[in-house]
DOMARVO-982714 format. One record per residue (C-alpha): residue number from 0; residue in one letter; chain; x, y, z. Coordinates in Angstrom, 3 decimals. Last residue first. Layout:
// residues N
+-----+---------+--------+----------+----------+----------+
| num | residuo | cadena |     east |    north |       up |
+-----+---------+--------+----------+----------+----------+
| NUM |       a |      A |        X |        Y |        Z |
...
+-----+---------+--------+----------+----------+----------+
END
This chain:
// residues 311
+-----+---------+--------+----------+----------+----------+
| num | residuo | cadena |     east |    north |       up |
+-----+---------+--------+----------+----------+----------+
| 310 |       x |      A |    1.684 |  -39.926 |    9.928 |
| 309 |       x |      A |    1.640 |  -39.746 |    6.367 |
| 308 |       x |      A |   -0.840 |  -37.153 |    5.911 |
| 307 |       x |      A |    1.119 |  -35.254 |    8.808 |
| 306 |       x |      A |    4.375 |  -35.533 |    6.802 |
| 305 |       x |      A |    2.799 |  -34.221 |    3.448 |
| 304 |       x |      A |    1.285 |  -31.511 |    4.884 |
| 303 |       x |      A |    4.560 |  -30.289 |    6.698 |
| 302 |       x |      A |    5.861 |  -30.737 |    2.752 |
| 301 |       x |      A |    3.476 |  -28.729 |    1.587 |
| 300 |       x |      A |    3.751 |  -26.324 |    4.170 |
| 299 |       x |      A |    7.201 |  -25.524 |    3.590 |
| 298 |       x |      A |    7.280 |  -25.151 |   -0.217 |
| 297 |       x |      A |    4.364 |  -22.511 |    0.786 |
| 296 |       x |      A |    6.599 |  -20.841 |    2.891 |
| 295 |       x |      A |    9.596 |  -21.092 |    0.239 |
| 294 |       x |      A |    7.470 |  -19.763 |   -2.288 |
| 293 |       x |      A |    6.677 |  -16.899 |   -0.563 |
| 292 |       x |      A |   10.118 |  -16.206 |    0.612 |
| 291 |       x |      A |   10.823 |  -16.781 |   -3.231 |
| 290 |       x |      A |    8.619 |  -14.228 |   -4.588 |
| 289 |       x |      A |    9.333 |  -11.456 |   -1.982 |
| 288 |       x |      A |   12.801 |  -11.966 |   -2.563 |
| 287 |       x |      A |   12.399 |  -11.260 |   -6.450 |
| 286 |       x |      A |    9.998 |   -8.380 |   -5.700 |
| 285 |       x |      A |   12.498 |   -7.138 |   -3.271 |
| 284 |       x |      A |   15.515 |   -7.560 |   -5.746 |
| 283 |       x |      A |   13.166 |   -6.152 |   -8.657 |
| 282 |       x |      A |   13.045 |   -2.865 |   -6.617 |
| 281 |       x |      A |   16.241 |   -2.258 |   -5.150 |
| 280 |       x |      A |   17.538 |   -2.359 |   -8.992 |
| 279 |       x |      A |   15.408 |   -0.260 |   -9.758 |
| 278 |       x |      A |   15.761 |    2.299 |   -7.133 |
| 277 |       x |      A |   19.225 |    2.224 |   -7.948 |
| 276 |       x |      A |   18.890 |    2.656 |  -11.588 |
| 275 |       x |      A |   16.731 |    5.642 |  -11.073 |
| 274 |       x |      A |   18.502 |    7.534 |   -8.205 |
| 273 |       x |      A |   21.590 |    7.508 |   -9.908 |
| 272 |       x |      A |   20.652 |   10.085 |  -13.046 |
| 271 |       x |      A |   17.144 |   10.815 |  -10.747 |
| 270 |       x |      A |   18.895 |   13.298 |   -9.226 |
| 269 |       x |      A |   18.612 |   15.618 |  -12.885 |
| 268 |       x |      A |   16.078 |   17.077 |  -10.333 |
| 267 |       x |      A |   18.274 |   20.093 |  -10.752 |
| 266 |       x |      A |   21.162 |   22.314 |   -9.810 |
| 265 |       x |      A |   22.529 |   20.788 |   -6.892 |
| 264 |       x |      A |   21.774 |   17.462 |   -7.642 |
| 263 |       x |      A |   23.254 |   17.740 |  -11.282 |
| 262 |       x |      A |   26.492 |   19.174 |  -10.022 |
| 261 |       x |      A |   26.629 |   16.178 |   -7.332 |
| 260 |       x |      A |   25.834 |   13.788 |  -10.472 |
| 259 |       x |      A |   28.664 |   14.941 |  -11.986 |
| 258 |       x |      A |   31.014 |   15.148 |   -9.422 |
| 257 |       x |      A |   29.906 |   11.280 |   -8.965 |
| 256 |       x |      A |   30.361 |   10.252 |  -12.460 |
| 255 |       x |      A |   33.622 |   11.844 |  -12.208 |
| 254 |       x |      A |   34.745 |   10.289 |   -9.630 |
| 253 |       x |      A |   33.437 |    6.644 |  -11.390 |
| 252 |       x |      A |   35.798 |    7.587 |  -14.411 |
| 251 |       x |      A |   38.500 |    8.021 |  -12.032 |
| 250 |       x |      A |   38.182 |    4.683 |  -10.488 |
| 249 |       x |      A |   37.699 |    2.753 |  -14.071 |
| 248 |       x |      A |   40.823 |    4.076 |  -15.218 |
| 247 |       x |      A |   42.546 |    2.545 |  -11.692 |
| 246 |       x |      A |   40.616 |   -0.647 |  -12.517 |
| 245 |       x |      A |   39.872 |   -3.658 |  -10.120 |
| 244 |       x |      A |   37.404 |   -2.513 |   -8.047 |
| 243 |       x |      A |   36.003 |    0.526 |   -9.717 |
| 242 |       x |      A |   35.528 |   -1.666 |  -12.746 |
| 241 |       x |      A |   34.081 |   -4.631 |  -10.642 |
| 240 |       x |      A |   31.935 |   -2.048 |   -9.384 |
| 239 |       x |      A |   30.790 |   -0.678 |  -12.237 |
| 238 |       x |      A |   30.104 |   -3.785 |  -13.676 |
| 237 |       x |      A |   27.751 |   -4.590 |  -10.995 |
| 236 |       x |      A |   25.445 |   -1.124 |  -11.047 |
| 235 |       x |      A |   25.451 |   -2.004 |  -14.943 |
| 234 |       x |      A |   23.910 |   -5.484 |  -14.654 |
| 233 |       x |      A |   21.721 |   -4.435 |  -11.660 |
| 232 |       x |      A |   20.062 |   -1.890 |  -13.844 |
| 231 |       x |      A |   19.304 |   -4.171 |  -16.788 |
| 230 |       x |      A |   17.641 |   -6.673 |  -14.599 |
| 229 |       x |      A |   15.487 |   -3.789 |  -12.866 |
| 228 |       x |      A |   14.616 |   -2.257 |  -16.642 |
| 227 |       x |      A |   13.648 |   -6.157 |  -17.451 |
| 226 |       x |      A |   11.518 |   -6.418 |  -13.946 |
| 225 |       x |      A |   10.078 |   -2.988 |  -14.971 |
| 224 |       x |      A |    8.830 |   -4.072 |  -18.291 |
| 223 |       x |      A |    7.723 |   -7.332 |  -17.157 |
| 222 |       x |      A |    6.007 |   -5.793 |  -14.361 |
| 221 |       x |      A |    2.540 |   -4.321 |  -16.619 |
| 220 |       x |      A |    2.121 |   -7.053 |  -18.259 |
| 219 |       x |      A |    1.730 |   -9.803 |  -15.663 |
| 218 |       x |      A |   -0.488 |   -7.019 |  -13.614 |
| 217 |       x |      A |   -3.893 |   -8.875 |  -13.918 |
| 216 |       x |      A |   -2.678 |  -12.587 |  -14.385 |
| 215 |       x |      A |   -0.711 |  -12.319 |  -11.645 |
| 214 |       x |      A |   -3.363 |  -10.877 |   -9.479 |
| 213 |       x |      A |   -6.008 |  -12.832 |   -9.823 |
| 212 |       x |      A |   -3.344 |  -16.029 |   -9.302 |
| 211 |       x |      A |   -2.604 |  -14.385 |   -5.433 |
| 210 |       x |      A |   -0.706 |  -15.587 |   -3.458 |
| 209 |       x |      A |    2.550 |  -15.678 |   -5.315 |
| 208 |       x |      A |    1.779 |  -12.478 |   -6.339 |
| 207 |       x |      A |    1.207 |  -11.020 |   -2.772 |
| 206 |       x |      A |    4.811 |  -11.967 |   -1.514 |
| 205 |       x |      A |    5.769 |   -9.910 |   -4.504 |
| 204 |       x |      A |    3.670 |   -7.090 |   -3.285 |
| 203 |       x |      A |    5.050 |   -8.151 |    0.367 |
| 202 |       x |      A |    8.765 |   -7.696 |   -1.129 |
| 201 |       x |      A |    7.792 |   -4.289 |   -3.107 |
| 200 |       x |      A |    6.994 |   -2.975 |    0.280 |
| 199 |       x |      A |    9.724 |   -3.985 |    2.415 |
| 198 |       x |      A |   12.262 |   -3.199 |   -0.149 |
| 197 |       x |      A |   11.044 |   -0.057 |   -0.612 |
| 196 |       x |      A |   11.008 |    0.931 |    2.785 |
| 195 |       x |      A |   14.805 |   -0.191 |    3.004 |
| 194 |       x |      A |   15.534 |    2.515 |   -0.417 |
| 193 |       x |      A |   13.920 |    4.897 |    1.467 |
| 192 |       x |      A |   10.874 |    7.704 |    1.543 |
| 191 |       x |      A |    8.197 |    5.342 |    0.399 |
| 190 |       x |      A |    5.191 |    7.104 |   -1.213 |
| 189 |       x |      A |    3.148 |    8.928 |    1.258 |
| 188 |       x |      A |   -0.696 |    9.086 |   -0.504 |
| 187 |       x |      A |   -3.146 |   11.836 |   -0.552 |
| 186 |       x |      A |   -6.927 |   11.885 |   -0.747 |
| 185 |       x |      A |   -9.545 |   13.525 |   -2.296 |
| 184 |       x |      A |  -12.933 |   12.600 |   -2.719 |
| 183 |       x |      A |  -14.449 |   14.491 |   -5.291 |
| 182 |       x |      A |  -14.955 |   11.939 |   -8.359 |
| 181 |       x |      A |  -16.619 |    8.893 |   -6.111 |
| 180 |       x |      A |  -16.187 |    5.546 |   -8.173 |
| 179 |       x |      A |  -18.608 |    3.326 |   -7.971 |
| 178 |       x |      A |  -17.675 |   -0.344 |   -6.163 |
| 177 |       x |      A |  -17.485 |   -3.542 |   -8.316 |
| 176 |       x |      A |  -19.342 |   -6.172 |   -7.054 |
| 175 |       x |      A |  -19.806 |   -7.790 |   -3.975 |
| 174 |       x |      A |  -18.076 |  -11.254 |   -3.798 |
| 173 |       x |      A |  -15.030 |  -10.732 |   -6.587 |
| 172 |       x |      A |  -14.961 |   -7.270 |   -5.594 |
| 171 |       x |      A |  -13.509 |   -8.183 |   -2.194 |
| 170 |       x |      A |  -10.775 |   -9.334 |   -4.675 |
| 169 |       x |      A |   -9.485 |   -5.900 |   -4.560 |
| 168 |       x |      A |   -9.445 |   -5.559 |   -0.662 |
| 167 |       x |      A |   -7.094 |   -8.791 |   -0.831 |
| 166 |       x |      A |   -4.650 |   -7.858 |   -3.304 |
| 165 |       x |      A |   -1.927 |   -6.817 |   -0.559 |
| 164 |       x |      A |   -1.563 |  -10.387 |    0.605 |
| 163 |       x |      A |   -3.963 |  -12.590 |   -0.456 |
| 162 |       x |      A |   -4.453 |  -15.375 |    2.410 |
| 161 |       x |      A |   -7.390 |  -13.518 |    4.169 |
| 160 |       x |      A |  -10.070 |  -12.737 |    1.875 |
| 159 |       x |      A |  -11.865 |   -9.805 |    2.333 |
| 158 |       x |      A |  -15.644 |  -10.036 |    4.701 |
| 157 |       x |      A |  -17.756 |  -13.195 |    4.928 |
| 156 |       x |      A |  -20.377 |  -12.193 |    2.026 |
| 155 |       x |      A |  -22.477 |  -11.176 |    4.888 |
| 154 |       x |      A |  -20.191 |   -9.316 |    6.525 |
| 153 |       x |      A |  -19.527 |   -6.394 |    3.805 |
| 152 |       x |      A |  -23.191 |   -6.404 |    3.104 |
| 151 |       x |      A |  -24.170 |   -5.650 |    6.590 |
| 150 |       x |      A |  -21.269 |   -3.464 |    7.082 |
| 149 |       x |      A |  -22.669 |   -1.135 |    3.811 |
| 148 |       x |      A |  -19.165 |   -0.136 |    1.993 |
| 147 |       x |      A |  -16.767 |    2.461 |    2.085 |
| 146 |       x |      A |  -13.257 |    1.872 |    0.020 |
| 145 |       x |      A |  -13.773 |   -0.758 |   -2.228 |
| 144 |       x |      A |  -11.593 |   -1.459 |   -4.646 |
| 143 |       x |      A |  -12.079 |   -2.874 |   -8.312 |
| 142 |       x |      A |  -13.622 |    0.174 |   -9.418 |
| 141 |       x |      A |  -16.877 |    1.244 |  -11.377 |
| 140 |       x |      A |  -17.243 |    4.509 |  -13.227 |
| 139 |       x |      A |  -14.334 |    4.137 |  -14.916 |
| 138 |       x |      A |  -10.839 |    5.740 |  -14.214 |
| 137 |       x |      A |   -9.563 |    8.868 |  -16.356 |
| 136 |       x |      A |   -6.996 |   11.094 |  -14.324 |
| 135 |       x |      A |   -4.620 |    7.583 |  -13.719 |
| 134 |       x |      A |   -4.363 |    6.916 |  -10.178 |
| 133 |       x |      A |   -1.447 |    7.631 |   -7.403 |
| 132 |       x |      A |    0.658 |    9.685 |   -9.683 |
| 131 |       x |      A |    4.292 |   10.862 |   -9.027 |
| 130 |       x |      A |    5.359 |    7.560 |   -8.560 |
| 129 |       x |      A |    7.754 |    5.620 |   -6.816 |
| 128 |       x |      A |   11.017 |    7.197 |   -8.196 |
| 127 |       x |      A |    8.987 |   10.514 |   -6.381 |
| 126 |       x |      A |    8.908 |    8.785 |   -3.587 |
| 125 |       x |      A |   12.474 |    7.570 |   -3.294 |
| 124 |       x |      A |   13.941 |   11.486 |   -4.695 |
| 123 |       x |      A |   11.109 |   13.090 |   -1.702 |
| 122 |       x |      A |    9.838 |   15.599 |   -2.897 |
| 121 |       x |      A |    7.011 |   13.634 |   -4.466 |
| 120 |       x |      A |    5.401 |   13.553 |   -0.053 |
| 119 |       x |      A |    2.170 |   13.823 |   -0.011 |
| 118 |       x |      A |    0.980 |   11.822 |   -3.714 |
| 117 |       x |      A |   -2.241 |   11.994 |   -4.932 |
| 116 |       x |      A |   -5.484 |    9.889 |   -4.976 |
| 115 |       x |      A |   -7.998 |   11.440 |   -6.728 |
| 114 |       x |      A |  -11.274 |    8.281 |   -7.306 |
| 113 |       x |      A |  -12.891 |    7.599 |   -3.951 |
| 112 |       x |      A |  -14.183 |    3.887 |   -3.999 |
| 111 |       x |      A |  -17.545 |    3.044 |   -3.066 |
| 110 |       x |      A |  -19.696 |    0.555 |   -1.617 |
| 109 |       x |      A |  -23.604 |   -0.209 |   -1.942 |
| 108 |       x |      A |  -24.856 |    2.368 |   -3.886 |
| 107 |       x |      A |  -27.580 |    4.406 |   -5.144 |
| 106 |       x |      A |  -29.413 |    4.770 |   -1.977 |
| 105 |       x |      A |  -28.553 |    7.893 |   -1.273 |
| 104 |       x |      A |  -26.683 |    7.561 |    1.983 |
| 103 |       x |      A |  -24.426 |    5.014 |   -0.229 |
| 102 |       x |      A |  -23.446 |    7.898 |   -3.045 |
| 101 |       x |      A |  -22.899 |   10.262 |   -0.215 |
| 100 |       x |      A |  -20.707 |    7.600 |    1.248 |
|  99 |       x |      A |  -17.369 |    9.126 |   -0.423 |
|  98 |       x |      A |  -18.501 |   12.738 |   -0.097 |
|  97 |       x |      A |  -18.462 |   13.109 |    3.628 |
|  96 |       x |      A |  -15.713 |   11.280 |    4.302 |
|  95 |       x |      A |  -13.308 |   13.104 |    2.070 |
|  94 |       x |      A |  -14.851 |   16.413 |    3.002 |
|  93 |       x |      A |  -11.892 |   17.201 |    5.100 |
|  92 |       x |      A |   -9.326 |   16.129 |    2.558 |
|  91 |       x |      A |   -7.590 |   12.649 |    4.004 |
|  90 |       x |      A |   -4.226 |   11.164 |    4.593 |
|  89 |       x |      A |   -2.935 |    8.401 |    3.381 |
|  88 |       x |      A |    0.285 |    6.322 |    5.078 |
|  87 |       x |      A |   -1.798 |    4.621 |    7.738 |
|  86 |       x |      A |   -4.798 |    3.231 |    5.202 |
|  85 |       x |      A |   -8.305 |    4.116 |    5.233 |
|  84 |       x |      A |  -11.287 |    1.376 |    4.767 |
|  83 |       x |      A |  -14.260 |    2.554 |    5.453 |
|  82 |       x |      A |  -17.304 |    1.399 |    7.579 |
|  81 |       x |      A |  -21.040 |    2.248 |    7.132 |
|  80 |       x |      A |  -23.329 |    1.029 |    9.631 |
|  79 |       x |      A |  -21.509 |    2.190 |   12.126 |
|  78 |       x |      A |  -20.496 |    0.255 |   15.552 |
|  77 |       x |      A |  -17.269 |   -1.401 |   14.298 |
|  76 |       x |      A |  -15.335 |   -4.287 |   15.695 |
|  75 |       x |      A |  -16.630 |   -7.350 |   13.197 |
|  74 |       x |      A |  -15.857 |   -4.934 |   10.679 |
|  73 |       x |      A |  -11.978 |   -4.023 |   12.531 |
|  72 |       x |      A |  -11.632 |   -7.888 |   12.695 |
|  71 |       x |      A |  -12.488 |   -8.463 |    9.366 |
|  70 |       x |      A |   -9.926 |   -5.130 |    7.776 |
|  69 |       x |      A |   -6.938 |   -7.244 |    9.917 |
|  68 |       x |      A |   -7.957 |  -10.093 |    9.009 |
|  67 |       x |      A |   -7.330 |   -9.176 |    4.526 |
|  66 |       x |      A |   -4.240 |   -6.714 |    5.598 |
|  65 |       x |      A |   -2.193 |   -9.253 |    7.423 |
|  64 |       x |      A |   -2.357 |  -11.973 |   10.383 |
|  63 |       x |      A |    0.414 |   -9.858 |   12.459 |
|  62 |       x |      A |   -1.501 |  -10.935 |   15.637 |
|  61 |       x |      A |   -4.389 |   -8.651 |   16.642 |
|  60 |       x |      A |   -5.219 |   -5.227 |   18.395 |
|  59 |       x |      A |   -8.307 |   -3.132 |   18.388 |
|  58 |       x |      A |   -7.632 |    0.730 |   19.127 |
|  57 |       x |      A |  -10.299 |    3.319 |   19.339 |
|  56 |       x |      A |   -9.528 |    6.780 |   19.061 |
|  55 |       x |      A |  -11.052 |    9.352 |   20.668 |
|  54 |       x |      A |   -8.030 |    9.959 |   23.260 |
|  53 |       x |      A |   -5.401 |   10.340 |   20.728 |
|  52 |       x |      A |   -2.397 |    9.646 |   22.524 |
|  51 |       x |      A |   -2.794 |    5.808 |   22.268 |
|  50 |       x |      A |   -2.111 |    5.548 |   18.360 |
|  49 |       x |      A |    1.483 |    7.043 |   19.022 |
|  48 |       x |      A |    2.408 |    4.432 |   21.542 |
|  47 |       x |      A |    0.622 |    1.814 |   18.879 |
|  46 |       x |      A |    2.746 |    2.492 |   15.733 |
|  45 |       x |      A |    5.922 |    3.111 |   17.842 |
|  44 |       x |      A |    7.892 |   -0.074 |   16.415 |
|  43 |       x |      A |    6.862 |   -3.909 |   16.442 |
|  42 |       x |      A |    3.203 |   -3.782 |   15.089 |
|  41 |       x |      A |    0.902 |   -6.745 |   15.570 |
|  40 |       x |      A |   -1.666 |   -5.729 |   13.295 |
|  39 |       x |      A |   -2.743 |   -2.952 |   15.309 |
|  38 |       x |      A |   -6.690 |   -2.090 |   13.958 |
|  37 |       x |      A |   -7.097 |    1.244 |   14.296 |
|  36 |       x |      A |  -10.839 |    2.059 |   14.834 |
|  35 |       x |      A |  -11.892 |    5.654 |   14.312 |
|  34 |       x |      A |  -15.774 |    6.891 |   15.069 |
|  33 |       x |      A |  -18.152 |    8.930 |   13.020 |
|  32 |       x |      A |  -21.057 |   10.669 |   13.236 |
|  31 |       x |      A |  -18.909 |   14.227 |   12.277 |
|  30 |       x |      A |  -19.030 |   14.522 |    8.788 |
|  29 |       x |      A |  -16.470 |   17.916 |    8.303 |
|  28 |       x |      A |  -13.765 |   15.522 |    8.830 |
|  27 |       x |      A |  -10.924 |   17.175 |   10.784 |
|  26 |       x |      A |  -10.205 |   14.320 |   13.006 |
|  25 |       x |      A |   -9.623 |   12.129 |    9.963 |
|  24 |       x |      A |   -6.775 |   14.339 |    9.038 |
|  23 |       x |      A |   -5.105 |   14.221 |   12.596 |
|  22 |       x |      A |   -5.217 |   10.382 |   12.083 |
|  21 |       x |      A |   -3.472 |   10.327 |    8.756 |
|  20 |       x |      A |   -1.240 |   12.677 |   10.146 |
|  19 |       x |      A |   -0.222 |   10.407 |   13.282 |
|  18 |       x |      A |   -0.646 |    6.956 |   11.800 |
|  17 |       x |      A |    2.380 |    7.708 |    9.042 |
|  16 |       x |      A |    5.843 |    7.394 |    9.909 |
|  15 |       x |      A |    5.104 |    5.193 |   13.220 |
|  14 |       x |      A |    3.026 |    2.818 |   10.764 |
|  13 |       x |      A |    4.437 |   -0.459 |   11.864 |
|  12 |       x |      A |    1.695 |   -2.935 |   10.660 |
|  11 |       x |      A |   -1.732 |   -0.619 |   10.360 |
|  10 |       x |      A |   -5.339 |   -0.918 |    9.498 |
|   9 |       x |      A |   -7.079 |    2.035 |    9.974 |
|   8 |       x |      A |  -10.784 |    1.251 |   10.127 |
|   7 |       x |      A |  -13.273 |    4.536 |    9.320 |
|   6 |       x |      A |  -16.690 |    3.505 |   11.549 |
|   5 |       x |      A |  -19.700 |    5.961 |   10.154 |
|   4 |       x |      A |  -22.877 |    6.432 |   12.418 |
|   3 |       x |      A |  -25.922 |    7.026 |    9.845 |
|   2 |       x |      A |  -26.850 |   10.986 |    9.026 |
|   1 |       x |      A |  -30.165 |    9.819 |    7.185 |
|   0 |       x |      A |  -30.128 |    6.374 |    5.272 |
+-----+---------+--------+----------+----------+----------+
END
């Protein structure tokens, strides 16, 4: 393929934070056959008033039907032959394009997956509790995710999943292959900047577990560790307040807790003393409400299911 027309889908659900500078990165692509598609999946804030001010970029809306339709209906949408897949909260190098379907405008691939991911915004005490790496510095040759792909090849196996939550790009894989990494494109990542953001997130991941059996089997090991340290963390957090509730000696032992943990936010990122357990604790209670809203739903269904069989 020589110079081919490149469609980059945004998909985004309340992105107001984000869509503008991942947008003004994609403008400054040095590969220039290209179009943007943001696919509005139903967004309730600013998301699509801020979308509408850039005059080049096309906007497909949808019903909140969730990452896996949302990345079909852009495909069906796009007028490349290539298409990535860009998330609202990234936002791109200028050669990030360019390099990530170099592989596919050679011939040696069919999809790809770039392979630096960093994070935009560790400043921030919530991001930075998040993670202050995206992807580990030594990944294989072949990913899980795809991140550019042939359109022919993504619509002919039917496109992602659509009742997978977060997890359904990944199991793309399951129908094409895994996609080769790309080493030099670059690409940065805005971790969640507050504790209600986190919540929201780590709820649809949870959400995305019930979903998903890949997926629980895959990451199983690596959240029992953090679901213990998030158990642990709401223990403490609730006997301190009892103490501080009913305990004079307990009071003055929290204030000075908290003049020591101002002294250690003014001089250092010794923040993370209360930031830690909090964002723990915040944590495992959206996974755990993500979890049972999902299992509520699907409670739900069965049951509606049930009824109309009977009927």
């Amino acid at each position: 393929m020589k110079n081919p027309k490149v469609s980059v889908l945004i998909s985004a659900y309340n992105e107001e934070n984000y869509i503008g500078k991942c947008i003004g990165s994609l403008l400054k692509q040095t590969y220039k056959d290209m179009e943007i598609v943001v696919i509005d999946d139903g967004s309730r804030d600013k998301t699509l008033e801020i979308v509408k001010k850039y005059q080049s970029v096309r906007v497909v809306r949808q019903n909140h039907l969730g990452l896996g339709a949302s990345r079909n209906t852009g495909a069906r949408n796009a007028r490349g032959d290539i298409i990535i897949f860009a998330d609202a909260d990234l936002v791109y190098d200028k050669d990030y394009v360019k390099n990530l379907i170099k592989p596919i405008l050679e011939g040696k691939s069919i999809g790809t997956c770039h392979m630096v991911e960093k994070v935009a915004n560790a400043d921030n005490i919530w991001a930075k509790n998040w993670g202050v790496t995206r992807l580990p510095e030594k990944l294989p040759k072949k990913l899980g995710t795809f991140r550019a792909v042939l359109k022919k090849e993504f619509l002919k196996v039917g496109g992602c999943p659509t009742d997978k939550g977060t997890f359904a790009d990944a199991l793309l894989c399951n129908k094409l292959g895994l996609a080769d990494g790309v080493e030099n494109a670059v690409c940065y990542h805005h971790n969640p900047t507050h504790l209600g953001e986190i919540f929201r997130h780590v709820a649809w991941i949870g959400s995305s577990f019930v979903l998903n059996k890949e997926a629980r089997q895959r990451h199983a090991k690596k959240r029992v560790p953090l679901l213990i340290i998030g158990i642990i963390a709401l223990i403490l957090i609730i006997i301190l307040f009892i103490t501080i509730l009913f305990s004079t000696i307990g009071l003055i032992i929290a204030l000075l807790l908290l003049f020591g943990l101002w002294r250690a936010i003014r001089t250092n990122d010794a923040r993370m003393i209360y930031a830690a357990p909090v964002y723990k604790t915040v944590w495992f209670s959206g996974f755990a409400y993500g979890i049972a809203r999902q299992m509520i739903k699907n409670f739900g269904k069965m049951i509606q299911g049930k009824k109309t069989e009977n009927y």
